[in-house]
DRENBA-386320 format. One line per 8 residues: number of its first residue (from 0); their letters; for each residue x, y, z of N, C-alpha, C. Coordinates in Angstrom, 2 decimals. Layout:
# residues N
NUM> A> X:Y:Z:X:Y:Z:X:Y:Z | ...
This chain:
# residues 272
0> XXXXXXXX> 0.83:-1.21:0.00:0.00:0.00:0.00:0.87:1.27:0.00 | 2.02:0.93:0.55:2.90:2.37:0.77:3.43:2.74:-0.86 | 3.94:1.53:-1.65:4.40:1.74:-2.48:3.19:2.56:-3.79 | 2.03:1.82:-3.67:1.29:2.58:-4.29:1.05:4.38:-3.92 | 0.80:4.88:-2.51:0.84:6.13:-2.89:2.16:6.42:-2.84 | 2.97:6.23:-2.56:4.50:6.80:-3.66:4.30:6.63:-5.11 | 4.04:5.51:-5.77:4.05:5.75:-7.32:2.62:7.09:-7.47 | 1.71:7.17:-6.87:0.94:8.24:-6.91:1.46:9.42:-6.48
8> XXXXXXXX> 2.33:9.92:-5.82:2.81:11.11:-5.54:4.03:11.24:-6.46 | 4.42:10.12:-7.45:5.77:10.49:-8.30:4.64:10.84:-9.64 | 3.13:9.98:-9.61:2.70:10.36:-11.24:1.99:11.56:-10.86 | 1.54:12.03:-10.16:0.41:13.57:-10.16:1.33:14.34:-10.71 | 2.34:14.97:-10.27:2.77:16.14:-10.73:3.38:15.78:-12.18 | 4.19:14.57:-12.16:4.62:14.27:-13.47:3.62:14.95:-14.46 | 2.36:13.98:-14.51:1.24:13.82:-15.49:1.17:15.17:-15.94 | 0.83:16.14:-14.33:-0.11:17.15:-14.69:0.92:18.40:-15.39
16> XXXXXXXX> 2.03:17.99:-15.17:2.93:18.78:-16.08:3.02:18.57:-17.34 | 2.70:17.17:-17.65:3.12:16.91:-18.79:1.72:17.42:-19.65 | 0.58:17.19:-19.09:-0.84:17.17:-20.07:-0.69:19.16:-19.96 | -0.46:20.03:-19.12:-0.23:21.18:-19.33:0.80:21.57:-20.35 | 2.02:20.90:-20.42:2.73:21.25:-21.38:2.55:20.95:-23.11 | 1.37:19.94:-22.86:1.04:19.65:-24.13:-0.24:20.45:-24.60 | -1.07:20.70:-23.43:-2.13:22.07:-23.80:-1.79:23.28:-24.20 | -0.42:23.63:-23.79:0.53:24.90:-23.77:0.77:24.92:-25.44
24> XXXXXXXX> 1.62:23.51:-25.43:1.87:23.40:-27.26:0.76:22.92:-28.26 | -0.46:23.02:-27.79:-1.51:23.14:-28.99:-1.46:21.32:-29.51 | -1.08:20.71:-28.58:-1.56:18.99:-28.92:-2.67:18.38:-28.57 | -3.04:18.17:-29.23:-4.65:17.26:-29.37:-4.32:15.84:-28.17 | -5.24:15.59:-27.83:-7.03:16.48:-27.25:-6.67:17.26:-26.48 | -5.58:18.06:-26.01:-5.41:19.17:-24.75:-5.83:20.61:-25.77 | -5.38:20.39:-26.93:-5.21:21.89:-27.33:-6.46:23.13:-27.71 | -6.14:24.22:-26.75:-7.76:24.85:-26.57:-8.16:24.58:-24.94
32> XXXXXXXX> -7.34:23.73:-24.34:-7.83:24.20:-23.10:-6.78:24.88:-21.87 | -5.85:24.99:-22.29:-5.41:26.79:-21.47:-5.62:27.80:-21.90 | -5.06:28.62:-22.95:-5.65:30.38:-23.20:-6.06:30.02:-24.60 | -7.30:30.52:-24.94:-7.82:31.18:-26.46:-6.61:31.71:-26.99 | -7.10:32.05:-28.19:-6.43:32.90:-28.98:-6.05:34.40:-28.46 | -4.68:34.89:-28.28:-4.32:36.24:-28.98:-4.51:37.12:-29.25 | -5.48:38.46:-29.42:-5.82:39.39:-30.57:-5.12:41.08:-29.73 | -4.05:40.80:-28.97:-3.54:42.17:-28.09:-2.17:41.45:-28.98
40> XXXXXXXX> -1.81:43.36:-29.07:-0.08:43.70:-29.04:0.55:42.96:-28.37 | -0.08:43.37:-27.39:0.86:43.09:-25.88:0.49:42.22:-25.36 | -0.95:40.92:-26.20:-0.20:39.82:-24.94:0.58:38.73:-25.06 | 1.54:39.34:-26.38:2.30:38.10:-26.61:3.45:37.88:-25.12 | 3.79:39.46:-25.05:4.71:39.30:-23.72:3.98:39.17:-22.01 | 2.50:39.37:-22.49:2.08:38.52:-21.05:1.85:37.38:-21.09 | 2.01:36.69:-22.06:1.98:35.42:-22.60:2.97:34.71:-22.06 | 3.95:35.28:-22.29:5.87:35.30:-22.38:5.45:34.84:-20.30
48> XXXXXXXX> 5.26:36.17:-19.80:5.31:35.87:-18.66:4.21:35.08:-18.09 | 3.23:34.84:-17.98:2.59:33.79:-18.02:2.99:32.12:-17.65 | 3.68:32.40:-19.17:4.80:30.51:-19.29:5.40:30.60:-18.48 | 6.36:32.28:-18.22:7.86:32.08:-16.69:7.38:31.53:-15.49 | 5.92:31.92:-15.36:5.50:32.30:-13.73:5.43:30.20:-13.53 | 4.26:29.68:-14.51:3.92:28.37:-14.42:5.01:27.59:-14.94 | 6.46:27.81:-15.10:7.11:27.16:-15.47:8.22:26.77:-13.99 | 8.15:28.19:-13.57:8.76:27.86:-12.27:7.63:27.20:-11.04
56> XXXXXXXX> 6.18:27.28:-11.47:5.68:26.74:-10.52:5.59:25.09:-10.76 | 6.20:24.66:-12.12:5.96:23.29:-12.79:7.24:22.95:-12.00 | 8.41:23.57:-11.99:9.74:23.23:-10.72:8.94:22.68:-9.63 | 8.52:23.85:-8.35:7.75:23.50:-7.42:7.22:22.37:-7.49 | 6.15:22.29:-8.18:5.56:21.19:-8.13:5.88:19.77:-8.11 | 6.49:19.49:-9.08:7.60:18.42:-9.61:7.99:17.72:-8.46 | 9.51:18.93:-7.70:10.44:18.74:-7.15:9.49:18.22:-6.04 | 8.57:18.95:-5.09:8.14:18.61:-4.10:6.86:17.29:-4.04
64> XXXXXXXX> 6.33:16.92:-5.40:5.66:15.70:-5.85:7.16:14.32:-5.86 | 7.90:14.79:-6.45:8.78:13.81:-6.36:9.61:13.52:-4.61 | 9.89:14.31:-3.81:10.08:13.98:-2.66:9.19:13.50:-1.95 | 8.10:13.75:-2.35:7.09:13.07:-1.20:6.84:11.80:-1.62 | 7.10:11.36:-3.09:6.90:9.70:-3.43:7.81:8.72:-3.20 | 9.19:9.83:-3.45:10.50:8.81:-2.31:10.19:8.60:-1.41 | 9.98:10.00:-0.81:9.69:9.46:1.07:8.55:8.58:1.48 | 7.49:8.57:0.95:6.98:7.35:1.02:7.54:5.90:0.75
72> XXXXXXXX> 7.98:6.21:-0.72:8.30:4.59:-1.12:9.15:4.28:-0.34 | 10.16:4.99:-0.01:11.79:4.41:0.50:11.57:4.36:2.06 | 10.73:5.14:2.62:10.49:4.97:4.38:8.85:3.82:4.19 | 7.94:4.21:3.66:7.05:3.73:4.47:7.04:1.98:4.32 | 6.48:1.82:5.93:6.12:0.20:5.52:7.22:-0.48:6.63 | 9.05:0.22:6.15:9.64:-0.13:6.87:10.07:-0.74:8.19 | 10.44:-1.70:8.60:10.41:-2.17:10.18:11.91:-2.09:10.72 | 11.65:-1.94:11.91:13.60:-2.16:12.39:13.48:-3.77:13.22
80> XXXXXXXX> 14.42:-4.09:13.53:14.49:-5.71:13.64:13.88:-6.04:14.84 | 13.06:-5.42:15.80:12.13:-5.68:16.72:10.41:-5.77:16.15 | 10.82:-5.62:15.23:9.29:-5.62:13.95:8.30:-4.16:14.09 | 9.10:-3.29:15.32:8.60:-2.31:15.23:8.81:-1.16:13.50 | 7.90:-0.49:13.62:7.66:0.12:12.08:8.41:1.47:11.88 | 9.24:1.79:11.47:10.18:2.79:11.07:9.00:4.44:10.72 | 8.90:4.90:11.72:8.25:6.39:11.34:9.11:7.48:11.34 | 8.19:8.77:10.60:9.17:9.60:10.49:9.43:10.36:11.70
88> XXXXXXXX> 10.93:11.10:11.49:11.31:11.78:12.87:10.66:12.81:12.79 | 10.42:13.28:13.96:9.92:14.46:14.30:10.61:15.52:15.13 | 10.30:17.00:14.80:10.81:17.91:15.11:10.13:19.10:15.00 | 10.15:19.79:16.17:9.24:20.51:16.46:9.42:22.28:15.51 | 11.56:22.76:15.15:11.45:23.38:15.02:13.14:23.53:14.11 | 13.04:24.05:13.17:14.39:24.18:12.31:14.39:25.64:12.04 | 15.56:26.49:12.21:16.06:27.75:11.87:16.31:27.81:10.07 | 16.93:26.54:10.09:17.90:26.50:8.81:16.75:26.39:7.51
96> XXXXXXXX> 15.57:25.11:8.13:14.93:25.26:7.21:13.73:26.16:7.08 | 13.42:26.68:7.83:12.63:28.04:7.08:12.90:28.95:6.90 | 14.60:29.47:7.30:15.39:30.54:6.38:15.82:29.94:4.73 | 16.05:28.36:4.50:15.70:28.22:3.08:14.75:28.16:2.62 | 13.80:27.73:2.95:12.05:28.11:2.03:11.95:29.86:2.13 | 12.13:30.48:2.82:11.72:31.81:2.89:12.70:32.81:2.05 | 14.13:32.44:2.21:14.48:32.76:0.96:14.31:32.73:-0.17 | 14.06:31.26:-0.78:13.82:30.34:-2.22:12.56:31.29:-2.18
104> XXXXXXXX> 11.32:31.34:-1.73:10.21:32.23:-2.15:10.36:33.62:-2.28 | 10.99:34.26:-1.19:11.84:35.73:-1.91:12.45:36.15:-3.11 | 13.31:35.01:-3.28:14.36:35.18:-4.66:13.00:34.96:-5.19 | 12.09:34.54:-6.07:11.36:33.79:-6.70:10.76:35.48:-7.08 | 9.59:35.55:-5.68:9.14:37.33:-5.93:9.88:38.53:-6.45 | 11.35:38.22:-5.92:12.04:39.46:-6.31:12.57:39.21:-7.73 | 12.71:38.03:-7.82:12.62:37.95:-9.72:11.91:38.00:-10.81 | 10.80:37.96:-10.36:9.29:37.84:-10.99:9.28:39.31:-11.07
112> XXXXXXXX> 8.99:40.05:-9.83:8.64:41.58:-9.73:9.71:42.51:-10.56 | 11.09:42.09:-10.82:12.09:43.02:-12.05:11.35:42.24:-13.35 | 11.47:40.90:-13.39:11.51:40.31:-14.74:10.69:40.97:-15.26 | 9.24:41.30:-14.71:7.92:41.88:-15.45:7.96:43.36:-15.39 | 8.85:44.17:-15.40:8.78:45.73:-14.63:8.20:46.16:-15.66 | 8.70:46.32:-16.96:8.74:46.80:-18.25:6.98:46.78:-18.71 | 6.51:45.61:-18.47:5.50:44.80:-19.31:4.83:45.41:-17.91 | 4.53:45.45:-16.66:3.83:46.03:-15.97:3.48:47.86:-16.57
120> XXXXXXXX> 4.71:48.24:-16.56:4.73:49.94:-17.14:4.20:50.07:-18.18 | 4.08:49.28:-19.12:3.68:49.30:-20.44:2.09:49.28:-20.66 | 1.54:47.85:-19.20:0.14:47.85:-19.32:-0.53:48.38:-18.34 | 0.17:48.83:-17.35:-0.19:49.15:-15.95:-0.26:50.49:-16.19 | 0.85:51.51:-16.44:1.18:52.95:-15.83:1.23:54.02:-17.14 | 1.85:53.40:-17.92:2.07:54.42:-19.41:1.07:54.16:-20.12 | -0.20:55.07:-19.54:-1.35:55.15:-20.79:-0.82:55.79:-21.77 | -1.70:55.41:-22.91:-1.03:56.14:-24.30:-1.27:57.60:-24.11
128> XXXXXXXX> -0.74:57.85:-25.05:-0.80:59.60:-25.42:-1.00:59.88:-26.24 | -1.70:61.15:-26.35:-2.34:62.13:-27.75:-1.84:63.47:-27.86 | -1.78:63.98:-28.65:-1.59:65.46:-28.65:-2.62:66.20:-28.42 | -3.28:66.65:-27.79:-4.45:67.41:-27.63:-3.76:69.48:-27.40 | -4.54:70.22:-28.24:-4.00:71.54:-28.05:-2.55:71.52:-27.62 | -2.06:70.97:-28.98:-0.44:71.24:-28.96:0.48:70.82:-27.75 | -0.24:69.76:-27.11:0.29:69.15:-25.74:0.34:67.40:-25.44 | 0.65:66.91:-25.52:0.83:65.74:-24.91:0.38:65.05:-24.16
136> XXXXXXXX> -1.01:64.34:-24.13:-1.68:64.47:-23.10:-2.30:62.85:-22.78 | -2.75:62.59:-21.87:-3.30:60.82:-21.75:-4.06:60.57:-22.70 | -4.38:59.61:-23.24:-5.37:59.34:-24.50:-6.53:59.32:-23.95 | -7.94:59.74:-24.31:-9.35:59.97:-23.54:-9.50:58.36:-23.88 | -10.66:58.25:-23.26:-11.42:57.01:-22.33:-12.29:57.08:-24.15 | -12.46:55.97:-25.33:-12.95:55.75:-26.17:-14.44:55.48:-25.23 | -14.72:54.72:-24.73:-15.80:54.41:-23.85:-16.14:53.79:-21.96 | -16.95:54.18:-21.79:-17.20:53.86:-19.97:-17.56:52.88:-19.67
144> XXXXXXXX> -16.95:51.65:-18.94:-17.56:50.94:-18.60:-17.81:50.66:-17.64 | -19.50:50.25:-17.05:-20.01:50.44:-15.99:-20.38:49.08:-15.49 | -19.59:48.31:-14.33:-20.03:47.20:-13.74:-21.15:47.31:-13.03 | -22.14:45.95:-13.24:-23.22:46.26:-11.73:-23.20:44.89:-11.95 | -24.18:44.78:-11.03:-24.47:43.15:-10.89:-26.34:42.84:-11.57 | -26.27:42.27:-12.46:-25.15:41.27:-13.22:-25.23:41.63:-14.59 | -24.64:42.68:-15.07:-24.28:42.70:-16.49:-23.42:44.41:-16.35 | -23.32:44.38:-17.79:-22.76:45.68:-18.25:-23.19:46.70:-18.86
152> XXXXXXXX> -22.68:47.84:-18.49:-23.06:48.91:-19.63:-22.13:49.72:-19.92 | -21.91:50.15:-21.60:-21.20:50.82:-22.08:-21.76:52.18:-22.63 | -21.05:52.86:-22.34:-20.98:54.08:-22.96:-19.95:54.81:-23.62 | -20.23:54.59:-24.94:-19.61:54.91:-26.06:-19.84:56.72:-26.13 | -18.23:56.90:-26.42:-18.50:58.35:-26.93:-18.54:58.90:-28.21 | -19.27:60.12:-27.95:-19.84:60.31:-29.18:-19.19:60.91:-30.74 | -19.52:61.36:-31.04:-18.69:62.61:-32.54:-18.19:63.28:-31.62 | -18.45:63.77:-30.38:-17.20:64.82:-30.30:-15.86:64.07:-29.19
160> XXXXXXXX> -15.87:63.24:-29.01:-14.56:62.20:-28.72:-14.55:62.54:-27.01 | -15.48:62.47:-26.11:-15.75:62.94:-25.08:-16.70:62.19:-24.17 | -16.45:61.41:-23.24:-17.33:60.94:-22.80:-18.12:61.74:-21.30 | -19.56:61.37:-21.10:-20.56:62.08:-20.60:-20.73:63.59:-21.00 | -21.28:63.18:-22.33:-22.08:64.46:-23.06:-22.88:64.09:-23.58 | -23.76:64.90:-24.40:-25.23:64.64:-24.97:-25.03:63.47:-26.14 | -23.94:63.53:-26.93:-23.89:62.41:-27.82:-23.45:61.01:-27.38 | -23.24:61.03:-26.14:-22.81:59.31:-26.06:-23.85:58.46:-26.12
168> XXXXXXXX> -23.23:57.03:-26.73:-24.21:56.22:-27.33:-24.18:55.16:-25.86 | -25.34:54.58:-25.68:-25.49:53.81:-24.47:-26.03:52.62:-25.12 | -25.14:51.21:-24.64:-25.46:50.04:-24.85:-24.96:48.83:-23.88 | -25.89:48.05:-23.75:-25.50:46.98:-22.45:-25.30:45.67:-23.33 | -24.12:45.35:-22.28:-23.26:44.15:-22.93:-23.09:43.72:-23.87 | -22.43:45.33:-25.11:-21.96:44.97:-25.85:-21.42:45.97:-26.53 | -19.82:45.92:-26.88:-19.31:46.87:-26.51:-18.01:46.51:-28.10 | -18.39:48.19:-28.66:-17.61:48.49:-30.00:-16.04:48.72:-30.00
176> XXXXXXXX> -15.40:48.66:-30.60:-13.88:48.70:-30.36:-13.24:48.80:-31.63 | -12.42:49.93:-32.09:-11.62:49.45:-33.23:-10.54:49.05:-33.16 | -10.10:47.99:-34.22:-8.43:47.29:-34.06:-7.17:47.93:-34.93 | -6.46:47.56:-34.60:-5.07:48.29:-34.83:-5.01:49.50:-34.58 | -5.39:50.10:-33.48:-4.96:51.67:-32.14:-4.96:51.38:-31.11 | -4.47:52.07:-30.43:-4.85:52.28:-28.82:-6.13:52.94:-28.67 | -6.19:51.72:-27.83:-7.84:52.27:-26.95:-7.78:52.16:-25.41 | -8.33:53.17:-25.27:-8.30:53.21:-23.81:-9.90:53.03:-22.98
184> XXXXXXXX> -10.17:52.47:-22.19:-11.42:52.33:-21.29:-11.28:52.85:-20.53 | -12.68:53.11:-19.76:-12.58:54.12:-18.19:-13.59:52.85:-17.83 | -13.32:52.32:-16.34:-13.83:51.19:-15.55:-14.13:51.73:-14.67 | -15.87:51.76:-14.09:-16.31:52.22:-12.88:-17.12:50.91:-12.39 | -17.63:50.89:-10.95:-18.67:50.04:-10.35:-19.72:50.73:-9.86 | -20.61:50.00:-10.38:-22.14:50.39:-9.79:-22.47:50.40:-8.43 | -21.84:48.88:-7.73:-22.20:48.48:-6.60:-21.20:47.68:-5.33 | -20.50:46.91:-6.29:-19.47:45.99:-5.72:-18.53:45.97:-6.59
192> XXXXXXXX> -17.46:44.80:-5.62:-15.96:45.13:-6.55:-16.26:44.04:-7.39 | -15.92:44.23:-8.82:-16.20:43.39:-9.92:-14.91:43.45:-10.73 | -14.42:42.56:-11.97:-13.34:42.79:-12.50:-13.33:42.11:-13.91 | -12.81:43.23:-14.87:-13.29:43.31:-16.00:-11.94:42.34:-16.72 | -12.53:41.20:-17.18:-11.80:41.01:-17.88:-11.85:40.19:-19.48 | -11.07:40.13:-20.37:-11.09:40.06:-21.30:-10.34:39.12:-21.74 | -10.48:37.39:-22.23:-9.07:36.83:-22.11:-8.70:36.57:-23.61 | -9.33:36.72:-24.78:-9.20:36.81:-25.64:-7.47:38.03:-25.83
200> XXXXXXXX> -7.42:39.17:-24.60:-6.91:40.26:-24.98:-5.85:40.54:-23.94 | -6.18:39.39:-23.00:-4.89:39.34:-21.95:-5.27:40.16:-21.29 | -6.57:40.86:-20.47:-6.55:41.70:-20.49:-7.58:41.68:-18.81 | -7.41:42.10:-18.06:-8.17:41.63:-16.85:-7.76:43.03:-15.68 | -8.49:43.98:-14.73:-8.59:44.86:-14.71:-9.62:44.57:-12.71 | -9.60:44.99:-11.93:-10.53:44.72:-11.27:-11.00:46.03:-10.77 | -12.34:45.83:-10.55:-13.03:47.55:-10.41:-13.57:47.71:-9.14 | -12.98:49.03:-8.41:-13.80:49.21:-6.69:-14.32:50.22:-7.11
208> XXXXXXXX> -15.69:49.91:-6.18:-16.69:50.88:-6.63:-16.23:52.09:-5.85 | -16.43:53.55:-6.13:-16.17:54.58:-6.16:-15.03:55.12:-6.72 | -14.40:54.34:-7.73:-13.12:54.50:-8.08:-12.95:54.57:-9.72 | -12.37:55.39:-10.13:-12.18:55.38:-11.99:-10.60:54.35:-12.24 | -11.03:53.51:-12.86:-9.78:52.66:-13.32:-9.84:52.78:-15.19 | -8.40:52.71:-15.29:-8.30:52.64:-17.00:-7.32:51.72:-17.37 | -7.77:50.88:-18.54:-6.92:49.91:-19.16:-6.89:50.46:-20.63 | -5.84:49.92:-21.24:-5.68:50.10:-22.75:-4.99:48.98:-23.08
216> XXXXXXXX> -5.28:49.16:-24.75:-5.24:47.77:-25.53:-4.57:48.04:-26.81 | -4.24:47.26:-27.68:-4.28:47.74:-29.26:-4.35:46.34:-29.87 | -5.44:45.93:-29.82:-5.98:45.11:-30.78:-5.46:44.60:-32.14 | -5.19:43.17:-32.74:-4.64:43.44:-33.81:-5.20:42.95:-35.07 | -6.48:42.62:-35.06:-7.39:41.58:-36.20:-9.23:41.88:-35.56 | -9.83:41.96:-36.43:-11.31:41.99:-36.00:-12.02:40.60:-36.04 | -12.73:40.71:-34.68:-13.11:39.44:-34.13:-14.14:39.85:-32.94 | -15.01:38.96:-32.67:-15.61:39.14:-31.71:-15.44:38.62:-30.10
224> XXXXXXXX> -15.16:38.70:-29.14:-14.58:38.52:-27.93:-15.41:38.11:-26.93 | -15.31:37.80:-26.00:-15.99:37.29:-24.91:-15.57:38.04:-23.41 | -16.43:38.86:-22.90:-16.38:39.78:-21.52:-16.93:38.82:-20.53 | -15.98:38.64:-19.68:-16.79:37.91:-18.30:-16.03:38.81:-16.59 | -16.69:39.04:-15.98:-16.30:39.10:-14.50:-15.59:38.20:-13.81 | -14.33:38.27:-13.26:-13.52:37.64:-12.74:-13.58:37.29:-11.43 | -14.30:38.20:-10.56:-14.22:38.32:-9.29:-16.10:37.92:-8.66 | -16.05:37.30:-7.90:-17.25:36.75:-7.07:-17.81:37.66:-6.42
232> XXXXXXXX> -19.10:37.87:-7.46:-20.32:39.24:-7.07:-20.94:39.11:-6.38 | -21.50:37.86:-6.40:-22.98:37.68:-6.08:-23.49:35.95:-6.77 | -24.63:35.91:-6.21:-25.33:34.69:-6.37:-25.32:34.63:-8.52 | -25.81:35.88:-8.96:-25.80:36.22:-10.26:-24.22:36.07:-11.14 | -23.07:36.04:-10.42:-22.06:36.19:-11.11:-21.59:35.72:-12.57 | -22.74:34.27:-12.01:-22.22:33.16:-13.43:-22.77:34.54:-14.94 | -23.69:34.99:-14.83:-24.43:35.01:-15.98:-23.74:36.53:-16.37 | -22.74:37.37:-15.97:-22.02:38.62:-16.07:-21.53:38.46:-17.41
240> XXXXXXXX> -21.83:38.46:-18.45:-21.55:37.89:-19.70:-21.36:39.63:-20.61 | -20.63:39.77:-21.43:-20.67:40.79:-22.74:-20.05:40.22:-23.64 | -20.23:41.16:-24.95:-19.09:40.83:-25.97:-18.37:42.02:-26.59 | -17.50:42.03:-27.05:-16.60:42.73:-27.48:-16.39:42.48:-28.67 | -17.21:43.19:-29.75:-16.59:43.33:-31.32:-15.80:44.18:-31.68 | -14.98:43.80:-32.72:-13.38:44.79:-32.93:-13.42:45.02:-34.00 | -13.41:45.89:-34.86:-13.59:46.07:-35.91:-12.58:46.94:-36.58 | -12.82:47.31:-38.08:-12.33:48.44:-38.47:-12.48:49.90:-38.13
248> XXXXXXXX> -11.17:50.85:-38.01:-11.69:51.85:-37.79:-13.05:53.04:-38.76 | -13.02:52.36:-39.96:-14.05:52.95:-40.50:-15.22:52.34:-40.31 | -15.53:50.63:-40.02:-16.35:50.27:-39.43:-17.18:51.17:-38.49 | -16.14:51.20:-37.35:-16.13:52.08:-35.98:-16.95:53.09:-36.46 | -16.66:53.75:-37.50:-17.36:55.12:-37.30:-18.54:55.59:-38.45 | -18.23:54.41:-39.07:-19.64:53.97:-39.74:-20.77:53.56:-38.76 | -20.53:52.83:-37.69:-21.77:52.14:-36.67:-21.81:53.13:-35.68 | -20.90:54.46:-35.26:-20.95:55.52:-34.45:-22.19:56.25:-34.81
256> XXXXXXXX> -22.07:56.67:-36.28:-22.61:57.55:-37.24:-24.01:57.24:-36.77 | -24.39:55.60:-37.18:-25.74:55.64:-36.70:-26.55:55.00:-35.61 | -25.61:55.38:-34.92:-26.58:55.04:-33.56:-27.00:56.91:-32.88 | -28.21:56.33:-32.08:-28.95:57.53:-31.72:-28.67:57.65:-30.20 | -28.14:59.01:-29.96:-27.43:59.29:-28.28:-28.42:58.99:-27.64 | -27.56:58.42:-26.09:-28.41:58.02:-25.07:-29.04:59.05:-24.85 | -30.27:58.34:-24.40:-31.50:59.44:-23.90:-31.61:59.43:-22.42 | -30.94:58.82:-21.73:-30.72:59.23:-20.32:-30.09:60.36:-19.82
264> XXXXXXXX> -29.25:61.04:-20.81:-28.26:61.90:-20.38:-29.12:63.06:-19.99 | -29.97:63.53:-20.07:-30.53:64.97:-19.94:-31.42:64.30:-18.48 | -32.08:62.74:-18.14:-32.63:62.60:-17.16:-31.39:62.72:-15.78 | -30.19:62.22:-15.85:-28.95:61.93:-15.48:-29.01:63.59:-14.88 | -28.59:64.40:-15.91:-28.13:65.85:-15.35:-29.17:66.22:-14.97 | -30.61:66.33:-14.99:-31.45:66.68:-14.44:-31.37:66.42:-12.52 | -30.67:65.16:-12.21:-31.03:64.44:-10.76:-29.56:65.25:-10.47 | -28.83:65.40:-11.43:-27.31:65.99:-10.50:-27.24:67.28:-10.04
């Protein structure tokens, strides 16, 4: 019996590395079940990091699946020549070894946290920029998006490139985008913390309510996408569903052209 869960603690991690690494490389029947497709600039290099993070956790795993199936196989079961049964020693307290685990997990964070600095700044901190009146300025919010529970609403801005004015176009869970630019979103909450994400686009964002958050993207092919909530709302969470079509930029402003501005906006400023 001992030897069996040792060969079970040497095949779990084996396996589950191996059927991940073959989902990773697009081999049948795995392929399609870790990430969709692609359609961001930028997530080839969160992609990049992605593989670093689960590659060192495929170490972890491994290393510490494989010690625990030795130490089974090779101790358990064992007797010493009084027929008493060989258990493990015990010890209440080691210096040495939790200054090496606590290191090994330090080095680990503090390599992770440089390795990604760049690719954090890039998606995290350096919103794009525009020239606006001969100045240099953050790129405006293309559209608002408003979490509640349980769905979405967008608000698209209008002809004059401005969001909350008389021309923005208002539509729930489902949300226009053109590909090949930067686009930028403005992320608010209705009610609770919710989190916007996008995995088609690498793209995941979490929203506290009273708070303006912004992500940007640059899209590189038109396609339609899949919006889901990341974070546990409510009893409703499952059904937090949108979509995200990407289109051309003349598309874009062909389907701008004819949609008719929200008609809430004048009830809206009326209550403010």
């Amino acid at each position: 019996m001992y030897r069996f869960w040792g060969l079970l603690f040497f095949a779990v991690p084996i396996v589950g590395t191996i059927v991940y690494a073959l989902a990773m490389l697009g081999v049948a029947p795995f392929a399609g079940l870790r990430l969709p497709a692609n359609y961001n600039q930028a997530g080839v290099e969160i992609a990049h990091l992605y593989n670093v993070i689960h590659g060192i956790m495929a170490v972890v795993f491994v290393s510490t699946g494989l010690l625990l199936g030795w130490s089974v196989w090779r101790f358990g079961g064992r007797q010493l020549s009084g027929g008493q049964e060989l258990g493990a020693r015990y010890f209440t307290h080691s210096n040495l070894l939790e200054l090496t685990w606590s290191v090994a997990a330090a080095g680990i964070l503090v390599f992770l946290s440089l390795y990604q600095l760049n690719s954090w700044a890039e998606n995290k901190l350096e919103r794009p920029l525009v020239e606006i009146a001969g100045r240099m300025q953050p790129q405006p919010p293309l559209a608002k998006v408003v979490a509640k529970r349980f769905g979405w609403e967008f608000y698209h801005a209008g002809p004059d490139g401005r969001l909350d004015t008389p021309d923005d176009v208002y539509l729930e869970n489902l949300l226009h985008v053109p590909f090949g630019e930067p686009v930028v979103l403005q992320l608010e909450s209705r009610d609770v913390i919710h989190s916007f994400f996008v995995p088609g686009l690498r793209l995941k964002q979490d929203i506290v309510p009273g708070m303006q958050h912004f992500v940007w993207f640059k899209a590189t092919s038109p396609v339609e996408l899949e919006i889901i909530c990341s974070e546990l709302c409510g009893w409703g969470h499952y059904t937090m569903q949108a979509r995200m079509q990407l289109v051309s930029r003349s598309d874009y402003d062909r389907w701008l052209a004819e949609q008719s501005p929200w008609k809430g906006f004048a009830a809206k400023e009326e209550q403010e």
